[in-house]
N, CA, C and O atoms as a GROMACS GRO file, in nm:
protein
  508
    1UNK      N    1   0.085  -0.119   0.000
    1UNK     CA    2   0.000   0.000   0.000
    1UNK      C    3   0.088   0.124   0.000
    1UNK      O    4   0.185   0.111   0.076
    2UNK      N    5   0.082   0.229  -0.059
    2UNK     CA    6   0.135   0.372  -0.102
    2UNK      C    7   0.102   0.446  -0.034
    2UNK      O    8  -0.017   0.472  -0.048
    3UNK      N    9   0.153   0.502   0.044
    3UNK     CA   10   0.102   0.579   0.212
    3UNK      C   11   0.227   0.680   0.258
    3UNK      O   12   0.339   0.650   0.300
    4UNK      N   13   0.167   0.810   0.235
    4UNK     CA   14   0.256   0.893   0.321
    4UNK      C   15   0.185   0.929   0.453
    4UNK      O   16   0.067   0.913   0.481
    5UNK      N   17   0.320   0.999   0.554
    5UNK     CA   18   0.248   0.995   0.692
    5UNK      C   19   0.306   1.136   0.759
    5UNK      O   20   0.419   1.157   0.714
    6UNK      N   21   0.284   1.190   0.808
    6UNK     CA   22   0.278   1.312   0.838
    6UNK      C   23   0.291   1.302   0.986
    6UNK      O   24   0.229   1.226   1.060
    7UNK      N   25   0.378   1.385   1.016
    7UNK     CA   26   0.442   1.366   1.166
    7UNK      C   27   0.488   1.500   1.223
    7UNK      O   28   0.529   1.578   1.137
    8UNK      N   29   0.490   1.552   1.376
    8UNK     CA   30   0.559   1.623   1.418
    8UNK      C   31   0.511   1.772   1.440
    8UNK      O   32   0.569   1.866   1.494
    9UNK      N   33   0.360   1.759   1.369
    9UNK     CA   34   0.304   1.852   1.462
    9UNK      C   35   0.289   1.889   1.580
    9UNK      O   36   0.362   1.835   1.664
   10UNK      N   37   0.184   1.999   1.629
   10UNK     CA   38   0.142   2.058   1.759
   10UNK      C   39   0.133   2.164   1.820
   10UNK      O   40   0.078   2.246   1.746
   11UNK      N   41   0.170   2.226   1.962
   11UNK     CA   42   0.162   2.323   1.994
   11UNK      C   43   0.253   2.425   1.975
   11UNK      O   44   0.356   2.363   1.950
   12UNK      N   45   0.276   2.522   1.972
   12UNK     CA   46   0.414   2.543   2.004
   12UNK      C   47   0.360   2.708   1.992
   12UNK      O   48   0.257   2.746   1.937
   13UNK      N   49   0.494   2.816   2.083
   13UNK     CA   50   0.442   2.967   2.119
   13UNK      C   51   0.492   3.019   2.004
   13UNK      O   52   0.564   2.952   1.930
   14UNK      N   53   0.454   3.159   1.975
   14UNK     CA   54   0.488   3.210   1.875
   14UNK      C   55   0.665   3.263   1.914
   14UNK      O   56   0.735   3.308   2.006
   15UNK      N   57   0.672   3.215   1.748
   15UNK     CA   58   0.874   3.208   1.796
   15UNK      C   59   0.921   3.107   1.790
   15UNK      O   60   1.040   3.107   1.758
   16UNK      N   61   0.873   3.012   1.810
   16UNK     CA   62   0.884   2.881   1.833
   16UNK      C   63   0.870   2.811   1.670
   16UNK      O   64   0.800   2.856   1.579
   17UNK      N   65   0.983   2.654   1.666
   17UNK     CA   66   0.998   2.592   1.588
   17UNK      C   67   0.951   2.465   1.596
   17UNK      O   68   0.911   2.417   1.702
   18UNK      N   69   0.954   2.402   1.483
   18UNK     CA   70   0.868   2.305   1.460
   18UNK      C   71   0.978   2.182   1.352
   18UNK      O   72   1.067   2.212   1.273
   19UNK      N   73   0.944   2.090   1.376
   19UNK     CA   74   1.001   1.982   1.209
   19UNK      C   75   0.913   1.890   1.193
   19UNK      O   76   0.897   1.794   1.268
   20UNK      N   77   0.833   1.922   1.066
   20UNK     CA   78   0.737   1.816   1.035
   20UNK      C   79   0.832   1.715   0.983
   20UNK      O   80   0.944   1.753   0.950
   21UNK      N   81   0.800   1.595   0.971
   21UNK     CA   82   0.799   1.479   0.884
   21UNK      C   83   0.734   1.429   0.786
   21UNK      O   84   0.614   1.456   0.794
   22UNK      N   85   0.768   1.353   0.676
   22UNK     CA   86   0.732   1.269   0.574
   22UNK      C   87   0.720   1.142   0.569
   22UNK      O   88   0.813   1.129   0.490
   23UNK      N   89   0.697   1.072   0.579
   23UNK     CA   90   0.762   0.964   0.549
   23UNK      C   91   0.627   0.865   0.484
   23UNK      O   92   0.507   0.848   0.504
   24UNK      N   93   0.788   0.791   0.354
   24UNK     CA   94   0.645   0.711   0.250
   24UNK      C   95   0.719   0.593   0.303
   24UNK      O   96   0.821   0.553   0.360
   25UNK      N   97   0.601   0.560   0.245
   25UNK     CA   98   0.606   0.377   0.317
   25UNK      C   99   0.510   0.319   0.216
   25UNK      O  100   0.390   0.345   0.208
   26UNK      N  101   0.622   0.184   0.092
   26UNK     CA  102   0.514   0.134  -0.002
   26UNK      C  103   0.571   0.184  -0.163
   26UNK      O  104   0.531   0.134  -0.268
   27UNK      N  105   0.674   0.294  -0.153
   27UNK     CA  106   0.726   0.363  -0.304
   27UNK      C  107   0.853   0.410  -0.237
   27UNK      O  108   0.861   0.437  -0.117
   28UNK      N  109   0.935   0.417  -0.308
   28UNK     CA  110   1.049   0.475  -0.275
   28UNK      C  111   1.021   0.644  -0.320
   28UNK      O  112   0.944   0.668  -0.413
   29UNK      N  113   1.088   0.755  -0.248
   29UNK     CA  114   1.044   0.874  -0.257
   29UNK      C  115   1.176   0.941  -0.368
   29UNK      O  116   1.154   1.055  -0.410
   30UNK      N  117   1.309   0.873  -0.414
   30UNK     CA  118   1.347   0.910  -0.411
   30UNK      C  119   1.339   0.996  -0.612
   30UNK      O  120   1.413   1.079  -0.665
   31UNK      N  121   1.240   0.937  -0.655
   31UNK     CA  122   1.162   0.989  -0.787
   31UNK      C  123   1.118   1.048  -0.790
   31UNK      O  124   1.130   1.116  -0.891
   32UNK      N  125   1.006   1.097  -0.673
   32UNK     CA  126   0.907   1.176  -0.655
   32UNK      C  127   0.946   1.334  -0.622
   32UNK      O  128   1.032   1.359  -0.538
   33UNK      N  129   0.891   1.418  -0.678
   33UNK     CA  130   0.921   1.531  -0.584
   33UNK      C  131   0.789   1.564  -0.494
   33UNK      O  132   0.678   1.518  -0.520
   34UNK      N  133   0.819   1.650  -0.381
   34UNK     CA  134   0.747   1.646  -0.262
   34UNK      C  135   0.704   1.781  -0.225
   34UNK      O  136   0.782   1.873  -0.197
   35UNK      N  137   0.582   1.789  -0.227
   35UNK     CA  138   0.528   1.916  -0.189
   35UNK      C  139   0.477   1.930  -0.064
   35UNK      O  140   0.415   1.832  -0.023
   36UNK      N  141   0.485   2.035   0.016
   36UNK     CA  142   0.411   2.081   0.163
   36UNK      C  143   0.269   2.201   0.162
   36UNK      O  144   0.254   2.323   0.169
   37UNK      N  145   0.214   2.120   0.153
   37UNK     CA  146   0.044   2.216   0.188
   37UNK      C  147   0.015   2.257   0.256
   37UNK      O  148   0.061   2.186   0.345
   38UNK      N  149  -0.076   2.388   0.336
   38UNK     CA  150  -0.140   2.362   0.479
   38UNK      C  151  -0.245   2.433   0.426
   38UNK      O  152  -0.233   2.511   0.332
   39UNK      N  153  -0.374   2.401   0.499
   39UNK     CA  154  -0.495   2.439   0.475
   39UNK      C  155  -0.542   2.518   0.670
   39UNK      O  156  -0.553   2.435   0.762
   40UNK      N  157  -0.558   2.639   0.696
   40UNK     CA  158  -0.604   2.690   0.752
   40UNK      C  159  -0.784   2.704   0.741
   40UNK      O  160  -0.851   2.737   0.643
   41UNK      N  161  -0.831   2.666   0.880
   41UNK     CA  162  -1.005   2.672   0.870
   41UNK      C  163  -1.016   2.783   0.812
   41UNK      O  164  -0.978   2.898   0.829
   42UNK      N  165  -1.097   2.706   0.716
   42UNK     CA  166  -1.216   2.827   0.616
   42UNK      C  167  -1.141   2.903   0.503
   42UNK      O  168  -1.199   2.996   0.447
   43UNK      N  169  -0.996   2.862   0.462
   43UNK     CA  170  -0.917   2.858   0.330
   43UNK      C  171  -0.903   2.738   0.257
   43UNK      O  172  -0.963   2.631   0.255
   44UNK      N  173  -0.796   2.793   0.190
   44UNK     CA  174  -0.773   2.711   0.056
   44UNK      C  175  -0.694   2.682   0.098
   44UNK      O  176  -0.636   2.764   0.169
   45UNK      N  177  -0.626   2.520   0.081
   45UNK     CA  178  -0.521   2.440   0.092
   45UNK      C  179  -0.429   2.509   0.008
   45UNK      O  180  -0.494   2.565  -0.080
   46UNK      N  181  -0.280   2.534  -0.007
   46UNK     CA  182  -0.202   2.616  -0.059
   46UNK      C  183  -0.044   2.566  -0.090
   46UNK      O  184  -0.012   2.484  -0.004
   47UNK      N  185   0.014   2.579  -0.143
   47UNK     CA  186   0.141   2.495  -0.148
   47UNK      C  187   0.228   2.609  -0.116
   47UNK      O  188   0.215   2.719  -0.168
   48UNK      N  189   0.341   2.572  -0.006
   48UNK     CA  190   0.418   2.627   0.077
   48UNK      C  191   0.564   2.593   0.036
   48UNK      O  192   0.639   2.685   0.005
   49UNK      N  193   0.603   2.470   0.035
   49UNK     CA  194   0.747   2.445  -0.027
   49UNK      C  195   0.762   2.324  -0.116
   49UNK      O  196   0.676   2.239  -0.093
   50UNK      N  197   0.837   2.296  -0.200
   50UNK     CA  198   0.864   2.231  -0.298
   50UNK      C  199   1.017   2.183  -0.290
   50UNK      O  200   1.104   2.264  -0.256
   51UNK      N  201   1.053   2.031  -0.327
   51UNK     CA  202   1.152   1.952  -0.351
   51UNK      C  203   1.179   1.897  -0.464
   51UNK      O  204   1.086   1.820  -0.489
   52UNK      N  205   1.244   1.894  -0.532
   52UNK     CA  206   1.275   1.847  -0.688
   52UNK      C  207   1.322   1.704  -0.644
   52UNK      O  208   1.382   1.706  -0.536
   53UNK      N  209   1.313   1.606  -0.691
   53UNK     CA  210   1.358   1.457  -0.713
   53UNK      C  211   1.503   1.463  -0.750
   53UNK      O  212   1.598   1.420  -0.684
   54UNK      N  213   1.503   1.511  -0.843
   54UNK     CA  214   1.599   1.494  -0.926
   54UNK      C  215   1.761   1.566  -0.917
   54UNK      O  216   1.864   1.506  -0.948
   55UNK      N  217   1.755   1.746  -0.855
   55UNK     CA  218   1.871   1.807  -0.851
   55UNK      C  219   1.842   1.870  -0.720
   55UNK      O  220   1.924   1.949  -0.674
   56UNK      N  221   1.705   1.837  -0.641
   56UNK     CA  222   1.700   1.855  -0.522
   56UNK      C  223   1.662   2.005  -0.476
   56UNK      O  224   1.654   2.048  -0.361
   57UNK      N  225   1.634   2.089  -0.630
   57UNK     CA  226   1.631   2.233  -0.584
   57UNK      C  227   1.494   2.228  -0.504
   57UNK      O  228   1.426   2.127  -0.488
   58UNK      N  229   1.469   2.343  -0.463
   58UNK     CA  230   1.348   2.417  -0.347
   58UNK      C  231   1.297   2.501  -0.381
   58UNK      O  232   1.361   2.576  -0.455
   59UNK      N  233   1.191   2.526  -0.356
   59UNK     CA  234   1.122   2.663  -0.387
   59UNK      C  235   0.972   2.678  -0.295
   59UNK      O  236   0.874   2.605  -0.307
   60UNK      N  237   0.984   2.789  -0.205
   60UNK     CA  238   0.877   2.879  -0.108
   60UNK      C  239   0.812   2.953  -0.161
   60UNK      O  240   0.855   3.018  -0.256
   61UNK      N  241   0.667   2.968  -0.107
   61UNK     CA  242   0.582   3.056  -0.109
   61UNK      C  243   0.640   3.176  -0.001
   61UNK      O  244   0.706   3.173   0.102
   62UNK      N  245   0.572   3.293  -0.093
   62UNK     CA  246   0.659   3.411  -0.008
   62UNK      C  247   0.683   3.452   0.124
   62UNK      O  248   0.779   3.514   0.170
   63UNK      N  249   0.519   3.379   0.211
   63UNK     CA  250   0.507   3.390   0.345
   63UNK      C  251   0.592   3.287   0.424
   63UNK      O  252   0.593   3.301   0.546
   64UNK      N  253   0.661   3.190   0.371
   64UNK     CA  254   0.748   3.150   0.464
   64UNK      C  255   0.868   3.098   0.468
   64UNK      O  256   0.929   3.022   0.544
   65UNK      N  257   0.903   3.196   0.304
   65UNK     CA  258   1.018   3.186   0.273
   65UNK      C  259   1.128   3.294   0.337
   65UNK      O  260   1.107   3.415   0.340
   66UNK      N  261   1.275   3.214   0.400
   66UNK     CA  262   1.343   3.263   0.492
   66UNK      C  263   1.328   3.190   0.653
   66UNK      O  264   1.396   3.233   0.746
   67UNK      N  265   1.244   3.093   0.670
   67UNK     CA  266   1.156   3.061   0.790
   67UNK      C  267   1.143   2.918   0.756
   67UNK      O  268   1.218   2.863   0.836
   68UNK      N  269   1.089   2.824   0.680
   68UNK     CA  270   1.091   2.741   0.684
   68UNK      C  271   1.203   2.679   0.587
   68UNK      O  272   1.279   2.762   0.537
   69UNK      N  273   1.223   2.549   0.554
   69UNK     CA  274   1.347   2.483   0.513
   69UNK      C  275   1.302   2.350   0.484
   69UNK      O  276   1.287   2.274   0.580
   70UNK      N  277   1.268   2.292   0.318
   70UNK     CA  278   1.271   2.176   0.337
   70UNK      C  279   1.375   2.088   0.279
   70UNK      O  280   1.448   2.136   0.192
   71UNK      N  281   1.391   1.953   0.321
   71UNK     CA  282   1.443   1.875   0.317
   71UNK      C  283   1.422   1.730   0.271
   71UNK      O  284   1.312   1.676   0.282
   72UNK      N  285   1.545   1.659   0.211
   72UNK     CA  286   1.499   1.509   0.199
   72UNK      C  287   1.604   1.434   0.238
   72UNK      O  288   1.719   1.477   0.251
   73UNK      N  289   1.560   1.296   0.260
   73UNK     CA  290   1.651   1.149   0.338
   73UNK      C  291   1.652   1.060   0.264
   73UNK      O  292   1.597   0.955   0.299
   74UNK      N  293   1.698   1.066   0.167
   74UNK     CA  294   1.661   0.970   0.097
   74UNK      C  295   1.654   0.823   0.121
   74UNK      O  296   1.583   0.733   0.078
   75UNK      N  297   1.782   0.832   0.231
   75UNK     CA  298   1.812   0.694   0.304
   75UNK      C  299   1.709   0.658   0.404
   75UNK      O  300   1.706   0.541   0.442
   76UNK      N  301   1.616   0.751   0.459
   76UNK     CA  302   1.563   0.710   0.534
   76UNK      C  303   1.401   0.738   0.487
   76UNK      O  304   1.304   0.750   0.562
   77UNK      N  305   1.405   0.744   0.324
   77UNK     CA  306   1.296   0.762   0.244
   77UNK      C  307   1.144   0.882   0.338
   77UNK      O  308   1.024   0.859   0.352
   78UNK      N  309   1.232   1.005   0.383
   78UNK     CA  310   1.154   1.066   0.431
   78UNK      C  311   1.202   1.226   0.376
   78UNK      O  312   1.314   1.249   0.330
   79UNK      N  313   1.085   1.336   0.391
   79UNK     CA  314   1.131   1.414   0.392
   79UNK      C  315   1.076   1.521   0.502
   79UNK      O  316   0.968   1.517   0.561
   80UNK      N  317   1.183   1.622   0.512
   80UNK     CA  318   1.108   1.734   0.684
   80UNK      C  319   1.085   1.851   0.615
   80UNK      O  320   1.115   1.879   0.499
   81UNK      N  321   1.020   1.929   0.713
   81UNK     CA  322   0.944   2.060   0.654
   81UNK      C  323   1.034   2.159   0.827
   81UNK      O  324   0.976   2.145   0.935
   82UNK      N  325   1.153   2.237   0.822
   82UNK     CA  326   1.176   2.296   0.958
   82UNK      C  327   1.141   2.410   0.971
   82UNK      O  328   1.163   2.499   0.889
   83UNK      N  329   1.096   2.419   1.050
   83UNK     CA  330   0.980   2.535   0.991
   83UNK      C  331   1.020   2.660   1.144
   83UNK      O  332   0.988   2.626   1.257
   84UNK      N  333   1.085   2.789   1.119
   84UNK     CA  334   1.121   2.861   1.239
   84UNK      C  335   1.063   2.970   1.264
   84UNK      O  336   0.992   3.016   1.175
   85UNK      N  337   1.073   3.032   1.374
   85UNK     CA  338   1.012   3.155   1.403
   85UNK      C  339   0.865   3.194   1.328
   85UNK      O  340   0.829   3.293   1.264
   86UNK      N  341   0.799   3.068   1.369
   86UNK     CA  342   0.664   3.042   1.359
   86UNK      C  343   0.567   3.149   1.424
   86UNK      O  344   0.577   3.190   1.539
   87UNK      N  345   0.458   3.195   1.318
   87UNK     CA  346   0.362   3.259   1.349
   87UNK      C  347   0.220   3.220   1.350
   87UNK      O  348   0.173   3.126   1.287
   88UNK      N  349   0.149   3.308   1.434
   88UNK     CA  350   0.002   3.274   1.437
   88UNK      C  351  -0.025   3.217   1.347
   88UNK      O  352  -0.056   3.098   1.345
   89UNK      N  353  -0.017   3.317   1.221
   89UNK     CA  354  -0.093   3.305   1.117
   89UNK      C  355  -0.053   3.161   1.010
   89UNK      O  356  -0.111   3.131   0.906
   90UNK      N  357   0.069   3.086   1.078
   90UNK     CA  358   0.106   2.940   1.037
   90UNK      C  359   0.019   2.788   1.088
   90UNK      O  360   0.041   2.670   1.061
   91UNK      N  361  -0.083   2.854   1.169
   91UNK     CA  362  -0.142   2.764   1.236
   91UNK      C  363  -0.225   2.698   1.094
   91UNK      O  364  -0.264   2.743   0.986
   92UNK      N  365  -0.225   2.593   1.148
   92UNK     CA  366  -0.318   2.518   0.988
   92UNK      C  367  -0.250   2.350   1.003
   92UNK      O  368  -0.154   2.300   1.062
   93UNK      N  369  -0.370   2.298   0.907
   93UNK     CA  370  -0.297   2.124   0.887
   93UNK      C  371  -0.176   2.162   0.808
   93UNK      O  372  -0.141   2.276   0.779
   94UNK      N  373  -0.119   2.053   0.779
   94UNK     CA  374   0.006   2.030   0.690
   94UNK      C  375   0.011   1.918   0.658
   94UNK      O  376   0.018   1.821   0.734
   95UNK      N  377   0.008   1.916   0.494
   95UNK     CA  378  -0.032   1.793   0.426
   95UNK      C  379   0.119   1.771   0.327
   95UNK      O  380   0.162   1.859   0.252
   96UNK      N  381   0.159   1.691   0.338
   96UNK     CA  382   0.283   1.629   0.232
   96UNK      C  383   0.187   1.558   0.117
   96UNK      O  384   0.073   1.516   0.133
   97UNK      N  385   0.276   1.557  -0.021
   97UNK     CA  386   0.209   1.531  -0.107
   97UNK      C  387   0.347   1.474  -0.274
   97UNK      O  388   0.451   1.532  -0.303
   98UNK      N  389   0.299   1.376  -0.328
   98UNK     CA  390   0.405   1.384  -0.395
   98UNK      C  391   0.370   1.319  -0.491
   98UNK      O  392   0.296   1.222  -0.482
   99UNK      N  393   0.432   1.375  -0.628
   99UNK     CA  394   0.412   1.341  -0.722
   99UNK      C  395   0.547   1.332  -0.836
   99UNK      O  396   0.650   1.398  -0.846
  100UNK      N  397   0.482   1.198  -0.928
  100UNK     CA  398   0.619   1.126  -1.002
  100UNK      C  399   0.604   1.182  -1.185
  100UNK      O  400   0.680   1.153  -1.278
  101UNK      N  401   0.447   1.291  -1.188
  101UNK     CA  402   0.457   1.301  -1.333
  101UNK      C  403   0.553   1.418  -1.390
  101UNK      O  404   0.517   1.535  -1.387
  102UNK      N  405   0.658   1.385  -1.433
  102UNK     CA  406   0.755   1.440  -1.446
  102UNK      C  407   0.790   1.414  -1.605
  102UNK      O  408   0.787   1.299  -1.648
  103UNK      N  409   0.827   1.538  -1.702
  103UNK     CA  410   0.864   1.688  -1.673
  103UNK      C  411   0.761   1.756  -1.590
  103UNK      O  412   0.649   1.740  -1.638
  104UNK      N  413   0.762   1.797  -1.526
  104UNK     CA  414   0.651   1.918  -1.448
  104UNK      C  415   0.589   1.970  -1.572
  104UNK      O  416   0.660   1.993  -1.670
  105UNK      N  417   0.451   1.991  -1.574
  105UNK     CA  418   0.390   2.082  -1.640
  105UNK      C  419   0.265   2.148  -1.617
  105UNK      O  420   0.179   2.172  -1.701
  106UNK      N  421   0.264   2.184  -1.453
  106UNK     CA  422   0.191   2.262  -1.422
  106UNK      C  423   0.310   2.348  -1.254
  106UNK      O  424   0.414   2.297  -1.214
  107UNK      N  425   0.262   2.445  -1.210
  107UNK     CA  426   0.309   2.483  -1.134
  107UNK      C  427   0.298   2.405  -0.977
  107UNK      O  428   0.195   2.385  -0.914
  108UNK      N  429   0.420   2.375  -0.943
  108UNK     CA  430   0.451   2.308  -0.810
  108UNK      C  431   0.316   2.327  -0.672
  108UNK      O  432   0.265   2.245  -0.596
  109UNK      N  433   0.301   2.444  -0.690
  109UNK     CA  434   0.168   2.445  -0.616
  109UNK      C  435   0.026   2.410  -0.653
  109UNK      O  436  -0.080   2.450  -0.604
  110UNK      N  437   0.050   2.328  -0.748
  110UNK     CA  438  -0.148   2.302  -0.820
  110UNK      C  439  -0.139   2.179  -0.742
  110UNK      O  440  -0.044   2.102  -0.758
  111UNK      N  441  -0.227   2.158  -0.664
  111UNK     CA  442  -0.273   2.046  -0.613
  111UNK      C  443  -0.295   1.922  -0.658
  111UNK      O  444  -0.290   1.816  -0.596
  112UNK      N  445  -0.329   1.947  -0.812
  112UNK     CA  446  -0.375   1.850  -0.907
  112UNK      C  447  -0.265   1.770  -0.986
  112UNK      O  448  -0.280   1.666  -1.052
  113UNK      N  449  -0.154   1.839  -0.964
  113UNK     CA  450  -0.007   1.737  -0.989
  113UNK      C  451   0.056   1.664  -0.901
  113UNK      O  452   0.169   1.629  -0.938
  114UNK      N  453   0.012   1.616  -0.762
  114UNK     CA  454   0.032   1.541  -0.710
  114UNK      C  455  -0.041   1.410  -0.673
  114UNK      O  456  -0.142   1.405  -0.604
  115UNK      N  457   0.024   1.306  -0.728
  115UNK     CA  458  -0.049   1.171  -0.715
  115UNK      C  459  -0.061   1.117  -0.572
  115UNK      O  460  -0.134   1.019  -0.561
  116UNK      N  461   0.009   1.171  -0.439
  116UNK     CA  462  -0.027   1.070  -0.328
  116UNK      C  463  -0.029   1.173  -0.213
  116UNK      O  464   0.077   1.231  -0.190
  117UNK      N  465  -0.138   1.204  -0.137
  117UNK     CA  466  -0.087   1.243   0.014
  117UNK      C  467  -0.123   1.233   0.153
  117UNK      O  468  -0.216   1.163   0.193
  118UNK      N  469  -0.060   1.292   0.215
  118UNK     CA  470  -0.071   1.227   0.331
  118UNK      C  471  -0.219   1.251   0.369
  118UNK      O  472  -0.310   1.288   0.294
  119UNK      N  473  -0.227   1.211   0.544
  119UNK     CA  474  -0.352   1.291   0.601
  119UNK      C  475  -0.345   1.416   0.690
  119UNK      O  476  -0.408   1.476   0.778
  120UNK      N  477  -0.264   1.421   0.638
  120UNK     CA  478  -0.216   1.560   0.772
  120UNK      C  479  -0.181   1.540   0.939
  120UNK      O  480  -0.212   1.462   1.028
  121UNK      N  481  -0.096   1.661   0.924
  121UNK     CA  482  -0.103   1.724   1.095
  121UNK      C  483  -0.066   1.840   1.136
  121UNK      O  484   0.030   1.909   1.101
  122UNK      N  485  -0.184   1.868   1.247
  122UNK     CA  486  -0.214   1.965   1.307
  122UNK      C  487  -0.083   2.060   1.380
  122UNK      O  488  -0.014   2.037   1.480
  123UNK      N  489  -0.083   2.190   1.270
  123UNK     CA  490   0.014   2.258   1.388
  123UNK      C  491  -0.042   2.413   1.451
  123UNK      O  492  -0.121   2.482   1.385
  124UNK      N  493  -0.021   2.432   1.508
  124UNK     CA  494  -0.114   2.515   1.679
  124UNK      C  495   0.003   2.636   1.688
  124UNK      O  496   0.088   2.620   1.776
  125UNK      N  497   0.014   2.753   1.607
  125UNK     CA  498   0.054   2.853   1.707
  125UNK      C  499  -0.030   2.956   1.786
  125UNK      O  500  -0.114   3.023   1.727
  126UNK      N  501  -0.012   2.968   1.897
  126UNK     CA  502  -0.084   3.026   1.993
  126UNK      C  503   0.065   3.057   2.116
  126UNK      O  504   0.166   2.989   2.129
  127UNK      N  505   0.032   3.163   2.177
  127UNK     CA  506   0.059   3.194   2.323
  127UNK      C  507  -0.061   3.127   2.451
  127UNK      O  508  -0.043   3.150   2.571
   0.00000   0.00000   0.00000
């Protein structure tokens, strides 16, 4: 079964850091490139950072670029989302997502180019 899993949410104060997890279990990730979503109540799910398969480049959405950082393991077929000096307004699920149709031919953030994802987890900034 083809299953990503989403890890490493929760509370945390504003200021405060966070490292989500990835991890597939069922495909090897190391084809795929890997996208990070979060959907805040009563928005649109949104794509936040991006991993290339292939030369490994990155690319952020503007709000949390400088702040968050992602990453891949290949050895340990996972990838993290480190996410720093976290704000309110970061509170939301966080969904990993990844997809193998490659050349890319839609933009890294369309939802609709990714074939597998997780179920999310909950991250909480609050004081």
């Amino acid at each position: 079964q083809l299953q990503l899993v989403e890890s490493g949410g929760g509370l945390v104060q504003p200021g405060g850091s966070l490292r989500l997890s990835c991890a597939a279990s069922g495909f090897t990730l190391d084809y795929y490139a890997i996208g990070w979503f979060r959907q805040a109540p009563g928005k649109e799910r949104e794509g936040i950072s991006f991993i290339a398969n292939s030369d490994g480049r990155t690319d952020y959405v503007a709000s949390v670029k400088g702040r968050f950082t992602i990453s891949r393991d290949n050895a340990k077929n996972t990838v993290y989302l480190q996410m720093n000096s976290l704000k309110p307004e970061d509170t939301a699920v966080y969904y990993c997502a990844a997809s193998g149709r490659l050349p890319r031919t839609m933009s890294w953030s369309s939802r609709g180019w990714y074939d597998y994802w997780g179920q999310g987890t909950q991250v909480t900034v609050s004081s």
